[in-house]
The first five atom37 places (N, CA, C, CB, O) and aatype in JSON, in Angstrom:
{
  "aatype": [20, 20, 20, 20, 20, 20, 20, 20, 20, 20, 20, 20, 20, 20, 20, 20, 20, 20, 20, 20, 20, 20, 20, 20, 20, 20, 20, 20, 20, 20, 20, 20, 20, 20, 20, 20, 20, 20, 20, 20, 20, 20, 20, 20, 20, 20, 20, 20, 20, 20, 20, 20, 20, 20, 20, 20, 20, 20, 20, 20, 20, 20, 20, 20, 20, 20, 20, 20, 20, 20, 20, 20, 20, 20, 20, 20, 20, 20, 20, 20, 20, 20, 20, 20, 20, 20, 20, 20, 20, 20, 20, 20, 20, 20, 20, 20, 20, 20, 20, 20, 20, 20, 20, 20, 20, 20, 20, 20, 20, 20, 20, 20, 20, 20, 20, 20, 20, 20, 20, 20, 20, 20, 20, 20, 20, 20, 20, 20, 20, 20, 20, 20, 20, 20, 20, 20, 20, 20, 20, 20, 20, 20],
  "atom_mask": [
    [1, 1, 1, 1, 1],
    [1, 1, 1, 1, 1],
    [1, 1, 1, 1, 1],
    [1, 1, 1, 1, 1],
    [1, 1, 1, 1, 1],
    [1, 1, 1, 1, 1],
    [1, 1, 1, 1, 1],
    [1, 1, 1, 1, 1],
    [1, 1, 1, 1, 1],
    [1, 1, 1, 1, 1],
    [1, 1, 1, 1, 1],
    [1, 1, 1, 1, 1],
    [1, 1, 1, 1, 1],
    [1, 1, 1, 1, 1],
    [1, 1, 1, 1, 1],
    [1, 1, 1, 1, 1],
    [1, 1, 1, 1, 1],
    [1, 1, 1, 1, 1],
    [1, 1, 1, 1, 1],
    [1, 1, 1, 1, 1],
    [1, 1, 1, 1, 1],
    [1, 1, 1, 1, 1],
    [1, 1, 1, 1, 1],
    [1, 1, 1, 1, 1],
    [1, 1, 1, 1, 1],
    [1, 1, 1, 1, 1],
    [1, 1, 1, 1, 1],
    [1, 1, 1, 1, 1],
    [1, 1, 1, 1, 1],
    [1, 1, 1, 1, 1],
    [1, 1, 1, 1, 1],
    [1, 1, 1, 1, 1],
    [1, 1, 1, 1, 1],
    [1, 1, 1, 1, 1],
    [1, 1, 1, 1, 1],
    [1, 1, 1, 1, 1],
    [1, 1, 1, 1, 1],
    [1, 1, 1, 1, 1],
    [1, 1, 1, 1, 1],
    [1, 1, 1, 1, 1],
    [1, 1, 1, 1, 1],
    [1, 1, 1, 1, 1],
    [1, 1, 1, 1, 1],
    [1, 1, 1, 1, 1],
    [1, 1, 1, 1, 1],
    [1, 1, 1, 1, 1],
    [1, 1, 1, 1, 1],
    [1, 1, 1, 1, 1],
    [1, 1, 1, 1, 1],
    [1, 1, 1, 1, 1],
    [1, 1, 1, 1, 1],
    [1, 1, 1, 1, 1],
    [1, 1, 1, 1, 1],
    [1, 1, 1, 1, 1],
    [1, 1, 1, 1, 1],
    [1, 1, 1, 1, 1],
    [1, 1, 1, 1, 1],
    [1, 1, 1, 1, 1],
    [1, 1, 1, 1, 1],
    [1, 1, 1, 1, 1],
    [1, 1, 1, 1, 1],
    [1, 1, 1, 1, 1],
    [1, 1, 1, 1, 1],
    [1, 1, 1, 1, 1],
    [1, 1, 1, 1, 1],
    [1, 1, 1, 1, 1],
    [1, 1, 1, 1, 1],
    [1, 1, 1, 1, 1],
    [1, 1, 1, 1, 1],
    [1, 1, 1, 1, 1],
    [1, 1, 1, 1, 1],
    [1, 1, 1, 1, 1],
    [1, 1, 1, 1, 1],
    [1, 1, 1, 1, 1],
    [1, 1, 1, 1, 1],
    [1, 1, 1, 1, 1],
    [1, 1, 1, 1, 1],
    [1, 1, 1, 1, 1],
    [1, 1, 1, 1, 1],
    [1, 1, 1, 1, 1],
    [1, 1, 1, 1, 1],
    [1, 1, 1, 1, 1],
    [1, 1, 1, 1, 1],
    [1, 1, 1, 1, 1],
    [1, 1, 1, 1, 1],
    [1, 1, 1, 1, 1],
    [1, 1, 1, 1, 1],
    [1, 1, 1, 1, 1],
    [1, 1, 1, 1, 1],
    [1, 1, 1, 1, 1],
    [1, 1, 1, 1, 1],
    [1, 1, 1, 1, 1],
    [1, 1, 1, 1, 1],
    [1, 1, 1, 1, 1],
    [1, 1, 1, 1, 1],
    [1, 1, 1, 1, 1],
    [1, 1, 1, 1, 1],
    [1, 1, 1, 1, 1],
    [1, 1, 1, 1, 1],
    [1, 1, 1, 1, 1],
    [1, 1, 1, 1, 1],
    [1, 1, 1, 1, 1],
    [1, 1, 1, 1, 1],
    [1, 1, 1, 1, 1],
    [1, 1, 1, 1, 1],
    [1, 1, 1, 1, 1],
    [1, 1, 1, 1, 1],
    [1, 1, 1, 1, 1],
    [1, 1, 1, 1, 1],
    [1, 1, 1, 1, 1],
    [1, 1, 1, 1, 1],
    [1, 1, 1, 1, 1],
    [1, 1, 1, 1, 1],
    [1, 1, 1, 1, 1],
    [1, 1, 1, 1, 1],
    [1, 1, 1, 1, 1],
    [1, 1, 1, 1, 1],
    [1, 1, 1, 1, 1],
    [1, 1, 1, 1, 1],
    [1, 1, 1, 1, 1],
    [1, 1, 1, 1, 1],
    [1, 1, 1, 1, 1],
    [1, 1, 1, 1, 1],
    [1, 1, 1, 1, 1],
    [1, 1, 1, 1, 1],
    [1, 1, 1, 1, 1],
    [1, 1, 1, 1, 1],
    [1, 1, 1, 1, 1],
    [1, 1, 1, 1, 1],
    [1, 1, 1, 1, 1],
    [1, 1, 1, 1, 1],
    [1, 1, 1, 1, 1],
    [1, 1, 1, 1, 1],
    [1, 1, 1, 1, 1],
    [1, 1, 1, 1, 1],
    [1, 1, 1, 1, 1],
    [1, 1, 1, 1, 1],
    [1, 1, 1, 1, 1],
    [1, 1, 1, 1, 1],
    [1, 1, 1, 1, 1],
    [1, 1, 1, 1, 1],
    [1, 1, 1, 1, 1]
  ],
  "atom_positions": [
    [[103.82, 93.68, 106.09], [103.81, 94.22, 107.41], [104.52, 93.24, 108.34], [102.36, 94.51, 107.88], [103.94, 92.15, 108.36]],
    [[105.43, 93.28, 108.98], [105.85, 92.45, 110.11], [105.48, 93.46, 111.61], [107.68, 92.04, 109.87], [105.26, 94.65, 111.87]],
    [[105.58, 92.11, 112.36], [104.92, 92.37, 113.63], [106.13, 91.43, 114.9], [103.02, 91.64, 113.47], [106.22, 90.21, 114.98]],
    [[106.59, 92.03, 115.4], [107.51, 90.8, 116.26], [107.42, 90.98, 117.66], [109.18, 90.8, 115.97], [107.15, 92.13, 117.99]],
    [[107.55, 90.23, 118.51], [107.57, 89.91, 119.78], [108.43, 88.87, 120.05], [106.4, 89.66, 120.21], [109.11, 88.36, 119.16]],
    [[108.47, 88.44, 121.39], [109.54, 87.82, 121.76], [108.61, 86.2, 122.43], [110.54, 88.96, 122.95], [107.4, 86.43, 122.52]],
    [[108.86, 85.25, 122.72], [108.22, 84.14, 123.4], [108.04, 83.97, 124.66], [108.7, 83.19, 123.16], [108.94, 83.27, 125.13]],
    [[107.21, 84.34, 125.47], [107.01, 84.37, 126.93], [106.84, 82.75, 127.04], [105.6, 85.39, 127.51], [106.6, 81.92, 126.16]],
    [[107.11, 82.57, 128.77], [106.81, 81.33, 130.02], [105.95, 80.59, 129.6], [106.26, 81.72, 131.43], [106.17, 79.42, 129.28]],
    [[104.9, 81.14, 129.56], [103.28, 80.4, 129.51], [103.13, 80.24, 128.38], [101.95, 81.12, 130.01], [102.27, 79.37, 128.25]],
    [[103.64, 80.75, 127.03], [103.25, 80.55, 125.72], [103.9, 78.76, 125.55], [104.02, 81.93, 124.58], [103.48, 78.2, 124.54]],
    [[104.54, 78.18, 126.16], [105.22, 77.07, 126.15], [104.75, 76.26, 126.66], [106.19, 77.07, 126.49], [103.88, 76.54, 127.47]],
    [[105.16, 74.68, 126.39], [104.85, 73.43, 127.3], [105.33, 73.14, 128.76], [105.32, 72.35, 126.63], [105.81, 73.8, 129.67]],
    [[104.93, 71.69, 128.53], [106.26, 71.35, 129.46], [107.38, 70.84, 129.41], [106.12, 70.79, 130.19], [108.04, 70.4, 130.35]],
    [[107.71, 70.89, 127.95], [108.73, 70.41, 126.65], [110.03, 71.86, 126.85], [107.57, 70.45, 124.59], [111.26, 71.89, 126.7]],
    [[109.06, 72.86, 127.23], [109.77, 74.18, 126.74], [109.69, 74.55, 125.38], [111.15, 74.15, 126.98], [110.58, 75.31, 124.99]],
    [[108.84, 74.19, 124.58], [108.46, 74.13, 123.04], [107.25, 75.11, 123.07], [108.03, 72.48, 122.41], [106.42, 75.04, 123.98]],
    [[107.18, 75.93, 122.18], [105.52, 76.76, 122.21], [104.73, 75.74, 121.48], [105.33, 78.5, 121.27], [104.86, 75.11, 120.43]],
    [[103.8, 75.83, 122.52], [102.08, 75.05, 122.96], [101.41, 75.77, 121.27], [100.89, 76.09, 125.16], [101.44, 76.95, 120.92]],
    [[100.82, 74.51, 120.46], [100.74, 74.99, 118.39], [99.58, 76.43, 118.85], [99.45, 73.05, 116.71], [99.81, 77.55, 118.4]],
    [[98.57, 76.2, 119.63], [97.8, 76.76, 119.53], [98.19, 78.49, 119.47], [97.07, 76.2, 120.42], [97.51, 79.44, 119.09]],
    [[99.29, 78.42, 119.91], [100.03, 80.03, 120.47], [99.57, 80.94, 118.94], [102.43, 79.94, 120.78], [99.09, 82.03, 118.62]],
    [[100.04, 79.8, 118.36], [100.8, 80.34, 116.92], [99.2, 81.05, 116.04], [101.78, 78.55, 115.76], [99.02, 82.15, 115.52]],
    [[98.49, 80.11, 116.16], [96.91, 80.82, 115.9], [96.51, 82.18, 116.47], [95.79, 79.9, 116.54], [95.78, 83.0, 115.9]],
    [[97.23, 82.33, 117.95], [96.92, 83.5, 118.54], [97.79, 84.89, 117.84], [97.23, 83.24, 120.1], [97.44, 86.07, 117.8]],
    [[99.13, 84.17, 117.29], [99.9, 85.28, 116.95], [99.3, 85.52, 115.66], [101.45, 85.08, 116.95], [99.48, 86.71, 115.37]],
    [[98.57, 84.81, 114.63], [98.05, 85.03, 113.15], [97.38, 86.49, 113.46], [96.81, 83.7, 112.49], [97.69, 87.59, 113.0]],
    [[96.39, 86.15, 114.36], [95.08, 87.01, 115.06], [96.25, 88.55, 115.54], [94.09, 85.82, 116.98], [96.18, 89.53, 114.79]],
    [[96.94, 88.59, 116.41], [97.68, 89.7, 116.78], [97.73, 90.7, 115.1], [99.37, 89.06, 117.5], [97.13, 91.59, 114.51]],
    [[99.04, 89.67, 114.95], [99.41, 90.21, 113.08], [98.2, 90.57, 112.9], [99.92, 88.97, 111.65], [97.82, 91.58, 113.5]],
    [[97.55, 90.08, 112.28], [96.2, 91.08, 111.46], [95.93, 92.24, 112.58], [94.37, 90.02, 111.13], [96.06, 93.42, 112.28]],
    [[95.64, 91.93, 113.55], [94.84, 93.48, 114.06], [96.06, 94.28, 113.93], [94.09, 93.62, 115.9], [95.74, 95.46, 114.03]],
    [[97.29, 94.16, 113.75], [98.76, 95.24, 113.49], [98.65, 95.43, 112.06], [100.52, 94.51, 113.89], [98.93, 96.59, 111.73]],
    [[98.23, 94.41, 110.8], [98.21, 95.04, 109.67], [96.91, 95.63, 109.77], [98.48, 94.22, 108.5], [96.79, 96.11, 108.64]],
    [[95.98, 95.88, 110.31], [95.18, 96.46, 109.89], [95.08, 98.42, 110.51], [94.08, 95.4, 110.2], [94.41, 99.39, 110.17]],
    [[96.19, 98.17, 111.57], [96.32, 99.58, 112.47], [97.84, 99.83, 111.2], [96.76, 99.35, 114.89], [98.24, 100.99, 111.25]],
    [[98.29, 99.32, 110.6], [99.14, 100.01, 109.6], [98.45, 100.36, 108.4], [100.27, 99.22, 109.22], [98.81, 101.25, 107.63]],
    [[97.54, 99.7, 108.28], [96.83, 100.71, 106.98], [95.7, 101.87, 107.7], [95.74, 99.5, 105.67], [94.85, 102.51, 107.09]],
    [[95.94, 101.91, 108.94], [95.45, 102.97, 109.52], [93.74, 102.73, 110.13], [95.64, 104.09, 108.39], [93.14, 103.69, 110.62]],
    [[93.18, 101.56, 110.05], [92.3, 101.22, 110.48], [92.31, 100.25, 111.99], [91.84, 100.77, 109.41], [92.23, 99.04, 111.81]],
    [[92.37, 100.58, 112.98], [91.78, 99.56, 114.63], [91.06, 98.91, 114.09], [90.89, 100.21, 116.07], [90.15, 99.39, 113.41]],
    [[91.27, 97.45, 114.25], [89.77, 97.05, 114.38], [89.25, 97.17, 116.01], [89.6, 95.37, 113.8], [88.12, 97.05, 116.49]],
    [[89.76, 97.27, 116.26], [88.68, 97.7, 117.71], [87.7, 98.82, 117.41], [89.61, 98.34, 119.16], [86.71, 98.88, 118.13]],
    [[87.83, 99.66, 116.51], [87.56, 101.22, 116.74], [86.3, 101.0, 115.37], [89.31, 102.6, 116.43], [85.2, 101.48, 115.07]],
    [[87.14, 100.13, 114.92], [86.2, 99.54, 113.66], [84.54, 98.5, 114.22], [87.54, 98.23, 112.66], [83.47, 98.3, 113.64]],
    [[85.02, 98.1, 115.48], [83.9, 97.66, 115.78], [83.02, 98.56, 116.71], [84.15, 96.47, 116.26], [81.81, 98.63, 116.49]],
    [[83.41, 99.02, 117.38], [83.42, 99.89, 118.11], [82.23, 101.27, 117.9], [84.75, 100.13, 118.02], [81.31, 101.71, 118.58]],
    [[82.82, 101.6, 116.65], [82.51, 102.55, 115.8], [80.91, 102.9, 114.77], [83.58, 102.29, 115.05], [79.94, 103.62, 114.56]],
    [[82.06, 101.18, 114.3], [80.73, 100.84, 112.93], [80.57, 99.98, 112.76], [80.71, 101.12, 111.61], [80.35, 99.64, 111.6]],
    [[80.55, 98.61, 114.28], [80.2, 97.69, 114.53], [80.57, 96.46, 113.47], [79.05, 98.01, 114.78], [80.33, 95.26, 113.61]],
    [[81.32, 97.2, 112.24], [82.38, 95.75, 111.98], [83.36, 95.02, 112.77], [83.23, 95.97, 111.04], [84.13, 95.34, 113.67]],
    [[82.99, 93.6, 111.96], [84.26, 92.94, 112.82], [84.84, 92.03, 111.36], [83.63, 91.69, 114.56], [84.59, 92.33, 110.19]],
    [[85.56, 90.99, 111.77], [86.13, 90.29, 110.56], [86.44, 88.97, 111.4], [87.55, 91.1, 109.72], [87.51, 88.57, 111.87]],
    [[84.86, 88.33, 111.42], [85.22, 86.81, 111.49], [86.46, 85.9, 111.13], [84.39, 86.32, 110.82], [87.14, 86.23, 110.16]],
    [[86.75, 84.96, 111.75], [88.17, 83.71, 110.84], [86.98, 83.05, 110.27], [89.56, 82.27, 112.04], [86.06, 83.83, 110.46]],
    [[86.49, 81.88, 109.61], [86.16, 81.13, 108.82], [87.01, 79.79, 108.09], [85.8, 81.96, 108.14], [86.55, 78.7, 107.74]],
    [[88.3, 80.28, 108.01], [89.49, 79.06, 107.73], [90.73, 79.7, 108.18], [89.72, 78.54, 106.0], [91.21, 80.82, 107.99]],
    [[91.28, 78.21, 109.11], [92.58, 79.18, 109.22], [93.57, 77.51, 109.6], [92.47, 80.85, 110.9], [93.19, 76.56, 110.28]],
    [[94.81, 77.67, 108.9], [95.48, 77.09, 108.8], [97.38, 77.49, 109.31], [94.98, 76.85, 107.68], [97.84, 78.63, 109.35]],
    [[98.2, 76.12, 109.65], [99.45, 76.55, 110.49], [100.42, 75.56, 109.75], [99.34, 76.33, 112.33], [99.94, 74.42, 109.7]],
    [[101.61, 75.68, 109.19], [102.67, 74.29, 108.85], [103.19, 74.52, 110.03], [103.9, 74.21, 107.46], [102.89, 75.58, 110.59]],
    [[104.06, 73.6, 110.64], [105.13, 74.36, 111.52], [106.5, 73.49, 110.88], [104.83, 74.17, 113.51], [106.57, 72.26, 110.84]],
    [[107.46, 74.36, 110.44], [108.69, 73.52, 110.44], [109.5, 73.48, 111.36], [109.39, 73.72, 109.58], [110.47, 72.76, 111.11]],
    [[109.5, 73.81, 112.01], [111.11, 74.06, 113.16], [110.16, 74.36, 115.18], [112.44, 76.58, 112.29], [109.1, 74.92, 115.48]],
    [[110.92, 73.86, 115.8], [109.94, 74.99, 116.9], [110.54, 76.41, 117.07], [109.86, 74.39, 118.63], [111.4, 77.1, 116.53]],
    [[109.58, 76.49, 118.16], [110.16, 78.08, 118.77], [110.0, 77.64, 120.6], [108.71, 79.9, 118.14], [109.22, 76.93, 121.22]],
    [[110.96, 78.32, 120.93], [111.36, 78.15, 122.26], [111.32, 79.74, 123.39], [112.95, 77.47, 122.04], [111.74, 80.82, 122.96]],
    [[110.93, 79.64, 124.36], [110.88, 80.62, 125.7], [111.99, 81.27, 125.38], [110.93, 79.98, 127.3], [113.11, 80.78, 125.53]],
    [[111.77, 82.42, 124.91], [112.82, 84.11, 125.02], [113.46, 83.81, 123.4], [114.65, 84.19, 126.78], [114.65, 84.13, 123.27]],
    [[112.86, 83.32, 122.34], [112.91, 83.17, 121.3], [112.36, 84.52, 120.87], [112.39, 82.0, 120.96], [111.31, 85.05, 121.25]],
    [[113.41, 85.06, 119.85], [112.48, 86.61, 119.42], [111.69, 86.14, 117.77], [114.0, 88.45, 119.11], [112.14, 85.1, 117.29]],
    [[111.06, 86.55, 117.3], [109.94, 86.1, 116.46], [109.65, 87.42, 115.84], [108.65, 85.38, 117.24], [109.64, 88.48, 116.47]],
    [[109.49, 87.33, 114.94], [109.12, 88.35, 113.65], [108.1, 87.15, 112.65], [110.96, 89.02, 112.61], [108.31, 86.03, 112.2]],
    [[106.88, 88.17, 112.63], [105.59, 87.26, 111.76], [105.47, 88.69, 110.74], [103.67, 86.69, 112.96], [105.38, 89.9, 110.94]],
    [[105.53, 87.73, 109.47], [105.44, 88.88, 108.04], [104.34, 88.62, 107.38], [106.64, 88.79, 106.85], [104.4, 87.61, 106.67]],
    [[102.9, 89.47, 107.37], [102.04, 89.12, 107.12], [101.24, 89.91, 105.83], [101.6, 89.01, 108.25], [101.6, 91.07, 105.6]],
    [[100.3, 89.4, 105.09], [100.36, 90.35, 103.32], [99.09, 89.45, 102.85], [102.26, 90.05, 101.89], [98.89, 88.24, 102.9]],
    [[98.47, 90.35, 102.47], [97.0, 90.17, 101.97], [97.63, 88.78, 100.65], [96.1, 92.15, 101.16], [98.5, 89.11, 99.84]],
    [[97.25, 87.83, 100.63], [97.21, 86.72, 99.73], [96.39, 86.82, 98.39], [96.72, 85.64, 100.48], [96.86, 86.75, 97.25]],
    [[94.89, 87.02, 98.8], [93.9, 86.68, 98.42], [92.81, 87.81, 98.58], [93.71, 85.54, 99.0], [92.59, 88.21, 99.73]],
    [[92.2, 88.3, 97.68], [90.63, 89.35, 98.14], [90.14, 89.25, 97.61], [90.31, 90.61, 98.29], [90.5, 89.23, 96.43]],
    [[88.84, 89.09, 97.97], [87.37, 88.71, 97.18], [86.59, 89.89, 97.81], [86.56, 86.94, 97.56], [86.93, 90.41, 98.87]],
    [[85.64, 90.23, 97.17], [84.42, 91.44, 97.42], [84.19, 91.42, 98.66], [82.97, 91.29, 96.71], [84.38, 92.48, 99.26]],
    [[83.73, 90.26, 99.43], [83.58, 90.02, 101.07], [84.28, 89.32, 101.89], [82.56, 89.53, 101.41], [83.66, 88.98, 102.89]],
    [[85.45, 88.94, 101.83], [86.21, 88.42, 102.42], [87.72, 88.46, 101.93], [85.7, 87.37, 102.55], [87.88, 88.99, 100.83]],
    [[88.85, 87.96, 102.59], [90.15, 87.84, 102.16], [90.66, 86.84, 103.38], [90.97, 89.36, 101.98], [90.32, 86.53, 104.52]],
    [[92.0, 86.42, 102.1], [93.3, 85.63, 102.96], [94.49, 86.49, 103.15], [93.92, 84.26, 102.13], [95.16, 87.1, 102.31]],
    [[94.61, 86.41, 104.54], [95.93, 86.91, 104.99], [97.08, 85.48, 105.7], [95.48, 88.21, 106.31], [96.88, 84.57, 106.51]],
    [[98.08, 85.83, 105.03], [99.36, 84.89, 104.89], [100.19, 85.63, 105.72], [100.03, 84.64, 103.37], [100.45, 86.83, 105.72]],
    [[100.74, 84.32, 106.75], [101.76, 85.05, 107.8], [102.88, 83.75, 107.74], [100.96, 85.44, 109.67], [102.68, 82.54, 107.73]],
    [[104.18, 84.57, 107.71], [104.79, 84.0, 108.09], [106.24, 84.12, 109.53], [104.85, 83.8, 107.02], [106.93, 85.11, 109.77]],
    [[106.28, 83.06, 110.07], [107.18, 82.99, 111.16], [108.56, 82.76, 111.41], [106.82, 82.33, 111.71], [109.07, 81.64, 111.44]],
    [[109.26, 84.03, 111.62], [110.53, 83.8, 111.24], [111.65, 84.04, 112.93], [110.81, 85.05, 109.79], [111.65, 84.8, 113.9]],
    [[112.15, 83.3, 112.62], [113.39, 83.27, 114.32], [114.76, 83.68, 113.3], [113.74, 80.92, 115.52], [115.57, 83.06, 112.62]],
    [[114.59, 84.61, 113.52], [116.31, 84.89, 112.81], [115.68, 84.8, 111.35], [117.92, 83.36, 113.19], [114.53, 84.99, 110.94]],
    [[117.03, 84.37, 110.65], [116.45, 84.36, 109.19], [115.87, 82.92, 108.64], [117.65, 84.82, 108.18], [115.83, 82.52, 107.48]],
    [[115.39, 82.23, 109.99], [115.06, 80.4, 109.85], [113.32, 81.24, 109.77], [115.66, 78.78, 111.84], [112.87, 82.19, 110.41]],
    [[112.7, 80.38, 108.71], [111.62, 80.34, 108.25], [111.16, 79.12, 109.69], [111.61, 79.95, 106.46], [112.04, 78.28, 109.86]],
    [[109.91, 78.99, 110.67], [109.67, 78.23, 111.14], [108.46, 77.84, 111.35], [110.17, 78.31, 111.77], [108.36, 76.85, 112.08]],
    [[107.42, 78.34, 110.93], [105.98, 78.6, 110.71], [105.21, 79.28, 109.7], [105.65, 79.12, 111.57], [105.6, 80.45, 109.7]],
    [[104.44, 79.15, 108.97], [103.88, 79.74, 108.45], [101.93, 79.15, 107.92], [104.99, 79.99, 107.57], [101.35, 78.09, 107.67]],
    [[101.65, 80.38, 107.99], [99.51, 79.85, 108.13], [98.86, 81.12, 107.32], [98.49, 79.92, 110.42], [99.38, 82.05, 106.71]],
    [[97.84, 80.84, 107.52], [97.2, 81.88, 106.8], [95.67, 82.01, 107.59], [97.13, 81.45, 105.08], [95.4, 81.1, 108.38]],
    [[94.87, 82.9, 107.43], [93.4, 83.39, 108.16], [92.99, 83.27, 106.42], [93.23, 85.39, 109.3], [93.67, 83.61, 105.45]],
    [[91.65, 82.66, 106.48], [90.58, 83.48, 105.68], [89.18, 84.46, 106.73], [89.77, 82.11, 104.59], [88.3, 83.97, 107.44]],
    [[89.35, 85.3, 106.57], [88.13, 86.5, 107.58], [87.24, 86.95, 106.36], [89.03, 88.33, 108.51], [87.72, 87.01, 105.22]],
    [[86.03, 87.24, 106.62], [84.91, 87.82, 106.69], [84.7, 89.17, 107.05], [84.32, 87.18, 107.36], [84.64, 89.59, 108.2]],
    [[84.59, 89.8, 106.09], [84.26, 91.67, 106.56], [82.67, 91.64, 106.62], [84.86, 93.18, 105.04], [81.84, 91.48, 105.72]],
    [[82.53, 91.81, 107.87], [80.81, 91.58, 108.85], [80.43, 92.79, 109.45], [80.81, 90.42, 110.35], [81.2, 93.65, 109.91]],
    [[79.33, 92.82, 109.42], [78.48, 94.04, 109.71], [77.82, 93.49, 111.16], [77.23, 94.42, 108.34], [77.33, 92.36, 111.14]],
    [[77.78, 94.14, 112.24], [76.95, 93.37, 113.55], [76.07, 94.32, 113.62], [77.71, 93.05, 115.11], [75.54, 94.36, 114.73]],
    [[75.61, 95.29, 112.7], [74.66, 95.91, 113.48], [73.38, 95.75, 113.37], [74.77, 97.0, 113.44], [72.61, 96.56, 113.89]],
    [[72.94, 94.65, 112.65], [71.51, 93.99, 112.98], [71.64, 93.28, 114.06], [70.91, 93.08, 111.95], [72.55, 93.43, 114.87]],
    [[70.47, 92.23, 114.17], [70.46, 91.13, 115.03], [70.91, 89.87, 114.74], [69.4, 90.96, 115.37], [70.71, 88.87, 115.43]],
    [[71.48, 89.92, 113.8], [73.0, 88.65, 112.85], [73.87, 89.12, 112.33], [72.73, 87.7, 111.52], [73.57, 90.17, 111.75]],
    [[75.02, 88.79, 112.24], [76.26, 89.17, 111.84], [75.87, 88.66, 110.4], [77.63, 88.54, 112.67], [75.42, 87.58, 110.03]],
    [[76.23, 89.97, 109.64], [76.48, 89.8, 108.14], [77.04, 90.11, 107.5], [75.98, 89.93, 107.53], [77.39, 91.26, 107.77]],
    [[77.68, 89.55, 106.14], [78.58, 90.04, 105.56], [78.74, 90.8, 104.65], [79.01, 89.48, 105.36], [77.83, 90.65, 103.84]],
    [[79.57, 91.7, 104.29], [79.68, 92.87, 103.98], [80.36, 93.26, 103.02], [79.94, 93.38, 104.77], [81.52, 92.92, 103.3]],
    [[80.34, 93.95, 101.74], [81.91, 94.63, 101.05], [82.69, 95.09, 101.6], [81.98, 95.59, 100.26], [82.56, 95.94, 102.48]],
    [[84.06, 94.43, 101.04], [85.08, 95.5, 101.62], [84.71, 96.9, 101.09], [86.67, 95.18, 101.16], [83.96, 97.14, 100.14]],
    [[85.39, 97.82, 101.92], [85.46, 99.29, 101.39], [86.23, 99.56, 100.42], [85.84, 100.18, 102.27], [87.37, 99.11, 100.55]],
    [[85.99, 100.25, 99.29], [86.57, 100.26, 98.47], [88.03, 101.03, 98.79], [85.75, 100.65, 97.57], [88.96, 100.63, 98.08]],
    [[88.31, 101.93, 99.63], [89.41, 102.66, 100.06], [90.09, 101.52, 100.64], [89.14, 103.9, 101.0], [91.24, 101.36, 100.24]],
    [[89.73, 100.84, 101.34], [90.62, 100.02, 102.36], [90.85, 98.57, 101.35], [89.65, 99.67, 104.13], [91.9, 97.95, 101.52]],
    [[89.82, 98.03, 100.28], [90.52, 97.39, 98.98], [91.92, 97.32, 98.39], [90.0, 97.88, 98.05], [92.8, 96.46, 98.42]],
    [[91.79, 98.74, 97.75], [92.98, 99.43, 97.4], [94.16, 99.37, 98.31], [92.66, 100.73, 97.24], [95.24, 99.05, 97.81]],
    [[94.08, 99.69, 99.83], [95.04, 99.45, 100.24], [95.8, 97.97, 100.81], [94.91, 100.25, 100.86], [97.0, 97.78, 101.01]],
    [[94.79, 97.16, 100.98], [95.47, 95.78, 100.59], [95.72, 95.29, 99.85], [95.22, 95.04, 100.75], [96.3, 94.21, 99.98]],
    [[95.4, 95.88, 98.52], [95.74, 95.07, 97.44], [97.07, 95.93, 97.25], [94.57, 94.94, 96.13], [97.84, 95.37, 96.47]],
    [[97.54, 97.1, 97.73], [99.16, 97.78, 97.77], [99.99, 96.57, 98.5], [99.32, 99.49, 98.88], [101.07, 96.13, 98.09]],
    [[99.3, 96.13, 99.6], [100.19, 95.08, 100.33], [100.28, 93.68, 99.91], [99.8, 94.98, 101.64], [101.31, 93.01, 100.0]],
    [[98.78, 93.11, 99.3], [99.24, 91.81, 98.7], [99.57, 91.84, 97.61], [98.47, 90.88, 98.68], [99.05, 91.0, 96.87]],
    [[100.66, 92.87, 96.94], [100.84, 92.61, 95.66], [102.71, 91.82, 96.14], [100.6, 94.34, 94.46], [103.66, 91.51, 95.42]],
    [[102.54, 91.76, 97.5], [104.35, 91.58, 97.87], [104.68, 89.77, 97.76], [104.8, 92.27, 100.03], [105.71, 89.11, 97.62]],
    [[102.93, 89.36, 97.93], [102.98, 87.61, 98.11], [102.58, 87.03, 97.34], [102.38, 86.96, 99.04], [102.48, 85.84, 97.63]],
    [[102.05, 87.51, 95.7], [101.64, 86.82, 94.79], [99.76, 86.59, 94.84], [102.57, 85.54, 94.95], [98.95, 85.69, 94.6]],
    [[99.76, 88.51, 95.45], [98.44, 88.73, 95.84], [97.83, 87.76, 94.21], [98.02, 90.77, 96.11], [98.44, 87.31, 93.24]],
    [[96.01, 87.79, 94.72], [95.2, 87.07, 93.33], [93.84, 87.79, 93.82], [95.08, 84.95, 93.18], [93.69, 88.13, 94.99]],
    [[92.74, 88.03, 92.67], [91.81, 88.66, 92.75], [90.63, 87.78, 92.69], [91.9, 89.57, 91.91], [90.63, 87.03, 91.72]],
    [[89.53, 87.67, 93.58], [88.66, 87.05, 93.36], [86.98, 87.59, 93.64], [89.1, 86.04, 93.96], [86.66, 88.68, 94.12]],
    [[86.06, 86.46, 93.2], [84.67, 87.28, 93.02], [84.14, 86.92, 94.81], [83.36, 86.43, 91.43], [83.07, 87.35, 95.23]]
  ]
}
């Protein structure tokens, strides 16, 4: 799934360099876009049926920067799925220069007690990430 936008004012220093933390924010974007391409909001998902999908680990390399009115394309693909959780792998591309790349591990959580708990994936919505991480050297786990 890619997801692109362009680099706004405020996403930057005072270098004119984007501020690392940005880049965590764009991981977070990407997923809620792969997850409205396999046809699920998570808004609507929480919303709904009071799932959400905690981060738990999340990691950034950066090789190169990115700069104000820089256009950006992030390509993002299920890595990793385990019964209650998965890794999603993004990567950051300016043109065809590779310049970032991180990954989320999330939590498929249930809020509708009085603690967030964790949950199976659905078996329908399984299947369809594992269509998408088969593009990154998806792996199956317990």
């Amino acid at each position: 799934m890619e997801y692109s936008f362009r680099v706004h004012w405020g996403d930057t220093d005072a270098a004119g360099i984007v501020f690392y933390p940005n880049f965590y924010k764009w991981m977070d974007e990407a997923t809620h876009h792969f997850f409205a391409s396999l046809g699920r909001s998570t808004w609507k998902l929480f919303q709904e049926e009071r799932i959400g999908m905690p981060i738990v680990e999340a990691k950034c390399v950066f090789h190169a920067p990115l700069f104000f009115e820089d256009q950006v394309c992030v390509k993002s693909a299920v890595a990793e799925l385990r019964e209650k959780s998965f890794r999603i792998h993004h990567q950051f591309f300016r043109g065809g220069q590779l310049v970032a790349e991180g990954y989320e591990v999330r939590v498929w959580t249930t809020f509708a007690g009085d603690r967030p708990k964790a949950a199976p994936l659905p078996a329908e919505l399984r299947e369809k990430m594992k269509r998408e991480g088969a593009m990154i050297g998806y792996k199956e786990g317990s």
